[in-house]
N, C-alpha and C positions, 0 to 999 in steps of 0.2 A: 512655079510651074510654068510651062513653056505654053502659047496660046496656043500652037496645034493639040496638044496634049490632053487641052480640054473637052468637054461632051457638049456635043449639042444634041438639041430635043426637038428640032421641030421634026412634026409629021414624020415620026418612028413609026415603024412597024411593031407590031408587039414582042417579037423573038428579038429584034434591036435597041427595044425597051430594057427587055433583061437585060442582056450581053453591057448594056451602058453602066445601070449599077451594081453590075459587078466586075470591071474590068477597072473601074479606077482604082488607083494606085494605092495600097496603106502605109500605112506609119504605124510604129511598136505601140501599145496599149496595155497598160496594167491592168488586168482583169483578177480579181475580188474573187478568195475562193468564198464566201458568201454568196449565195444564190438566193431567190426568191423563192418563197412558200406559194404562189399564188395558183402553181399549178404541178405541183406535189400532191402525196399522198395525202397531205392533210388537210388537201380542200374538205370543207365538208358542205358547203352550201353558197349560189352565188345568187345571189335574191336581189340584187339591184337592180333595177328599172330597164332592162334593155329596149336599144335603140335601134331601127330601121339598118339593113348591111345591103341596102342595092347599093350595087355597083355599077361603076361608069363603066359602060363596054365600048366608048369610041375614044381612039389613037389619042387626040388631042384632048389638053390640057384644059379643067374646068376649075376658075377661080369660086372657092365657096362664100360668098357674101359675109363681112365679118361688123356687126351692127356697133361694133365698141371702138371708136376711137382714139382710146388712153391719151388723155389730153397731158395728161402726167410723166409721159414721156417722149412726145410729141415736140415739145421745143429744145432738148438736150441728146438730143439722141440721132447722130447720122446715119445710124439706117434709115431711116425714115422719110431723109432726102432723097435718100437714094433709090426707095422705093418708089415714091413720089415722082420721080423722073423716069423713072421706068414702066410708070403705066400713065406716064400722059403723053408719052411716044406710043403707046398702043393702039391698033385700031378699036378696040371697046374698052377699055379704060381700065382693064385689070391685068392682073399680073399673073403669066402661065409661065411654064417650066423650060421652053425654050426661049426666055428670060438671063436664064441662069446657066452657069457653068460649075460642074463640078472639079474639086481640084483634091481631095482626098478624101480616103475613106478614114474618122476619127474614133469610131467606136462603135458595137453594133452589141443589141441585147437581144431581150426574150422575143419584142415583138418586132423591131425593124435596124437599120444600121444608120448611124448617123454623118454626114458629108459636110467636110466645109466647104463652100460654096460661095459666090460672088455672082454680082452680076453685070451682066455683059458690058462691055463697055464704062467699069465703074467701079476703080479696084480700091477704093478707101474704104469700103464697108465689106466687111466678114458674117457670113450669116452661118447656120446651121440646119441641113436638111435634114429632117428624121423621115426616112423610106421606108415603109411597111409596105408589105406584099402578103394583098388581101386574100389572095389563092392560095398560101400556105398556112393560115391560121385559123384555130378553130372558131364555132361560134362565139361560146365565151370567150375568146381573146378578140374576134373581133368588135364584141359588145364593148372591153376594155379603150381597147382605140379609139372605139368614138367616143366616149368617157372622156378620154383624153382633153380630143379635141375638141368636144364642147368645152370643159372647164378652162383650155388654154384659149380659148374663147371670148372667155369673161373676164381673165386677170388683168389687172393695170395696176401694180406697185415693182418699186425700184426693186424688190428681192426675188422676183420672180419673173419667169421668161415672158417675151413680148411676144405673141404667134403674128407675123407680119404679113403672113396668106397661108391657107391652106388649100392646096392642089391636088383635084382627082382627074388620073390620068390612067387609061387603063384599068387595068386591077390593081395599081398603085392611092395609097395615100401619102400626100407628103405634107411637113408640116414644117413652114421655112420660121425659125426661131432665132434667138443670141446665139452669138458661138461667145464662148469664154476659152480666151487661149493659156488659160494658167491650169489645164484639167478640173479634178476635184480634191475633196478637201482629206479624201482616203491616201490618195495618192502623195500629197503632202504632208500627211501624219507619217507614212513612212518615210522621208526624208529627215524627219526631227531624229536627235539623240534618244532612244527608246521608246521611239515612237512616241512621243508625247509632246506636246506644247506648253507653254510657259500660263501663269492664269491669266496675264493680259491679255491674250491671244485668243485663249476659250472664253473670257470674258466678251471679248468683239465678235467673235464668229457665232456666239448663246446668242448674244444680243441680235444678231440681224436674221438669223433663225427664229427667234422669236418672233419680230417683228412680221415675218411673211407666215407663221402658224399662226400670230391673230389675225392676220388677214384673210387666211382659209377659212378661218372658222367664225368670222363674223358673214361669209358666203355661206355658211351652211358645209362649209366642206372638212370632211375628214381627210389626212393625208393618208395614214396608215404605212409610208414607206421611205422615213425617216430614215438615213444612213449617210453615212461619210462620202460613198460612193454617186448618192444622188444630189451633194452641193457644193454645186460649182461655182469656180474661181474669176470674176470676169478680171478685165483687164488693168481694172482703180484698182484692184483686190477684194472688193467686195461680194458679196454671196449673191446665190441667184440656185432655189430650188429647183428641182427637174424630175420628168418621170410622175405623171397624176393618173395614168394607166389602172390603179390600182383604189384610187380615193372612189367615196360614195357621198353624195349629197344628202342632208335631212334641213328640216324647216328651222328657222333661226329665229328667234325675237330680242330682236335690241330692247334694250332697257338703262334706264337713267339710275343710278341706287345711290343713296346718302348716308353719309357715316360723318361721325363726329370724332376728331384727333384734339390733341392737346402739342402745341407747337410752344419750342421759347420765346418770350416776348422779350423789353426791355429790364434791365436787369441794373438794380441799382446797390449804394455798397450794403446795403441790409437787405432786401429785399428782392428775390428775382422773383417779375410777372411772368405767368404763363397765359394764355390765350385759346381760346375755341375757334378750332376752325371747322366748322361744317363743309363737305368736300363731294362731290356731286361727281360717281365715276360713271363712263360710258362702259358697258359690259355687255356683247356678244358673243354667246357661246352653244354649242346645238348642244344642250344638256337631252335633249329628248332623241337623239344619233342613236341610230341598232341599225348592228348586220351582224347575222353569222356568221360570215366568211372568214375562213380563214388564212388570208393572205400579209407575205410581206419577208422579212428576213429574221431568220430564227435567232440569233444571238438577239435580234431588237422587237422580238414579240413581247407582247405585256399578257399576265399570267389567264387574264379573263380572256382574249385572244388562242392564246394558246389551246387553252381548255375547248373550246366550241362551242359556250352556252351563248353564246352572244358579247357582243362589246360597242361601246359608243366613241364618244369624243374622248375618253383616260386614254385608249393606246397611242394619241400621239404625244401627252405629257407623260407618258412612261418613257415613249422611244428618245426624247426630250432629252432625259435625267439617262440613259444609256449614252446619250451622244456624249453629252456633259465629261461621265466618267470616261471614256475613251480617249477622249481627247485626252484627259488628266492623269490617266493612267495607262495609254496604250494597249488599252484589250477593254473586252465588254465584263461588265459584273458578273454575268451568270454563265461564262465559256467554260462546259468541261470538255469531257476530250475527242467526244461526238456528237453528232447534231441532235441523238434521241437523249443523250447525259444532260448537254443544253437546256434543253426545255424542260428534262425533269427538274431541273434547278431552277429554272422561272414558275413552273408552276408548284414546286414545295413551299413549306409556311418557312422559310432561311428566309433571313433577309437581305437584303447587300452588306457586302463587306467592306470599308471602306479601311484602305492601307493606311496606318500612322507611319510618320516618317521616324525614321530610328537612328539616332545618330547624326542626325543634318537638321540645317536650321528650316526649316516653314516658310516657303514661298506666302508672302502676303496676301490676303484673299482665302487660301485655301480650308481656312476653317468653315469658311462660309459657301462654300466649293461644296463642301461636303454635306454642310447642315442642308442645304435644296437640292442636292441628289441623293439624301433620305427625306425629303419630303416629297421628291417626285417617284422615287421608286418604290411605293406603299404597295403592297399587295392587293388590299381593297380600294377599287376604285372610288367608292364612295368619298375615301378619306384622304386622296392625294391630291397634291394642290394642282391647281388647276384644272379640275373636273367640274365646280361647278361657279366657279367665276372666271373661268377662262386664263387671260395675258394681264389680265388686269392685277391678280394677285401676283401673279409670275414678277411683273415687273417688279413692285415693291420689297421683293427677298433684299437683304443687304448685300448680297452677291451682283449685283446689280446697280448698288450705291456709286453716284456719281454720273450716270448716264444719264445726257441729255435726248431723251428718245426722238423729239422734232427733230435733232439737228446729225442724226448718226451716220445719215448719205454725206456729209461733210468732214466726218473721220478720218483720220487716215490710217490704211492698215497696219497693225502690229508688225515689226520687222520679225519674219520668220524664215531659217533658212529655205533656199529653194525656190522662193516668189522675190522676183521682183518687180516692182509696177511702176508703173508712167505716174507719174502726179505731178500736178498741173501746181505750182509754185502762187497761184491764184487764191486756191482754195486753201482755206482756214484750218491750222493745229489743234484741232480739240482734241483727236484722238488718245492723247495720254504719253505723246509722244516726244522726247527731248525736240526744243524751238529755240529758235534764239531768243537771247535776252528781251528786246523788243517787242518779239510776238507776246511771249511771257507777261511783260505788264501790259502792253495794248490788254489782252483777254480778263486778266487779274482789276486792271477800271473798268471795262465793262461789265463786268460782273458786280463791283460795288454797285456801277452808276443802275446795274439791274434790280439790285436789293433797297435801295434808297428810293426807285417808284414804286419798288412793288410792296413797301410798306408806305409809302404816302397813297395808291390808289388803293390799298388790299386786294395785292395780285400775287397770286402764286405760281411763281418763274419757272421753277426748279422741278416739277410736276407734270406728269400727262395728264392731269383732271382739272376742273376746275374748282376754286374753293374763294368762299366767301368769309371774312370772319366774323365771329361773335363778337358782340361788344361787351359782353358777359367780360372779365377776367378776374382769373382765379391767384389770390395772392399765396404764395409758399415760402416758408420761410428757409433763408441759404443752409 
């Protein structure tokens, strides 16, 4: 877009306030006939904590104080510089709105519309402005928003957005975040042949969804608004959750828990050793979570949700085991042929249906595809996995066999029609992905040269826990 073409912000009037965003330009958007429950008939209760709604009533732009530094994204990441540079040219050191320049409008929801954005003088970095206009929302929505923005507040992991300032101006909130120019992950299912993906694909994209729901929930946070449409595509091809509008916080206790496995040891021609390894997993999870509210998107509501009696941390490993089958099957489990047919089938004793393949041969994986979304789509929450050990059991499914969880920001993404991405020729093949011959044994001896210390120290490589072994071993005959 053409430099006249852009907006500037200083010292607007309020009526030039508006007229700014809403006169920039858009671009087409695939819009989800799925909608939120959040402010439908079936609210039945919004019991979370609300927070203070003064508003800023002067012209210009008030940087909100942001105490988290994300040191974790801080040296790989050029926004950052570019932010960095833009409020040390300022006269008070922070970053306001006539900073920035809008350049489209990319999407707009229930509560604001979102702007790609740059800033002045500084066109290597692409941000994302999400606009809310405080004058047109209710209380409860705009108790949501600050929700929002407090928990976008707190985050600092690769899977989730980085809030780089938030801006009150006006009766305006803005909240300058990632932009990911690949959309979301809805919008790419329709692209696939039958709207579905291959199980490497759901495999990588489970996996890094995973990885940012244990990280809400080792904060105490419920997401509750789990869908295709809320995870986005950055530009490696990696994921990046969006949309906490809806999540509610409860108290958290990390805990250390020990368990005992039986691993192969050495193995000789009569005789294979087995071995004790005692295995020591971190596990955070808010098993003590309640709200009655009933918000979020009806094909992805879980049956206790639906109901109104209340619900804790299960609805986001239900909506989990809903992603799972869609991706796998291009539709949701429990879709009839209305939004009220819907939910009578999430809340009746049916349970998921999973399609056998008739006549074609079994994508690899898919047995085990299925067996963890019939363990995550249990009707009682008591009894689905990940309710009361969180990511910790999730990871261990064999569905999941072979992922190195330390090293998944190093992946490369699945080749799926529709995406393609920049990658950096630097960065390492683990992803599962054809390499050349070279990379191939480079990774194949390092993995020996991995298995040969970590049985001369008793380290266990191939694990997110840590594990000591027994010197106990158990002899079994071949």
């Amino acid at each position: 877009m053409e430099q006249d073409d852009c907006l500037y912000y200083s010292n607007l009037a309020d009526s030039d306030l508006d007229l700014s965003f809403t006169s920039v330009a858009t671009t087409a958007t695939t819009v989800s006939a799925r909608s939120s429950l959040a402010r439908s008939s079936l609210t039945l209760s919004f019991n979370e904590s609300r927070l203070s709604t003064t508003s800023n009533t002067t012209f210009s732009s008030t940087a909100v104080p942001n105490a988290n530094h994300r040191p974790h994204r801080s040296h790989d990441n050029t926004n950052w510089a570019a932010i960095k540079a833009a409020t040390t040219l300022s006269h008070d050191g922070a970053l306001h709105l006539r900073h920035l320049k809008l350049l489209r409008l990319v999407g707009s929801g229930n509560l604001g519309r979102v702007f790609l954005c740059r800033l002045r003088d500084y066109d290597h970095a692409n941000f994302a402005l999400k606009v809310v206009d405080r004058d047109s929302l209710t209380s409860k929505k705009l108790s949501q928003v600050q929700t929002e923005a407090k928990i976008l507040s707190t985050l600092d992991h690769p899977f989730l957005p980085t809030l780089y300032a938030h801006l009150e101006v006006s009766h305006y909130t803005c909240l300058l975040m990632d932009y990911c120019p690949h959309g979301d992950l809805h919008g790419l299912l329709r692209k696939q042949p039958m709207n579905r993906l291959s199980v490497q694909a759901v495999r990588f994209f489970a996996a890094e969804v995973l990885l940012a729901l244990e990280y809400l929930h080792s904060r105490g946070i419920v997401y509750r608004d789990l869908k295709p449409e809320n995870i986005l595509i950055r530009e490696d091809g990696h994921i990046m959750l969006s949309d906490f509008d809806l999540c509610f916080q409860s108290d958290v206790s990390p805990r250390l828990e020990n368990r005992t496995q039986i691993n192969a040891g050495s193995r000789s021609c009569f005789v294979q050793r087995q071995r004790l390894e005692r295995v020591t997993e971190f596990v955070a999870e808010p098993t003590a979570a309640f709200s009655r509210s009933c918000v979020g998107t009806h094909e992805y509501l879980s049956p206790e949700l639906a109901s109104g009696g209340g619900h804790g941390n299960g609805v986001d490993w239900w909506a989990f085991g809903v992603l799972i089958y869609e991706l796998l099957y291009g539709t949701t489990p429990f879709k009839g042929g209305s939004k009220d047919s819907t939910l009578r089938n999430i809340a009746s004793n049916r349970g998921v249906r999973l399609l056998a393949p008739v006549g074609e041969r079994e994508e690899p994986g898919m047995a085990e595809a299925r067996d963890l979304i019939e363990k995550l789509l249990v009707k009682d929450p008591r009894k689905r996995l990940g309710c009361a050990r969180g990511a910790t059991d999730v990871k261990r499914h064999p569905f999941f066999n072979g992922i190195k969880w330390p090293l998944i920001r190093a992946y490369r993404p699945p080749e799926v029609r529709g995406l393609v991405v920049k990658w950096s020729k630097s960065r390492a093949n683990v992803g599962g992905v054809s390499s050349p011959r070279w990379r191939r044994c480079f990774w194949k001896k390092l993995a020996c040269f991995m298995r040969i210390k970590a049985s001369k120290y008793r380290l266990n490589c191939n694990h997110n826990y840590y594990s000591h072994v027994d010197y106990h071993k158990i002899k079994k005959s071949s």
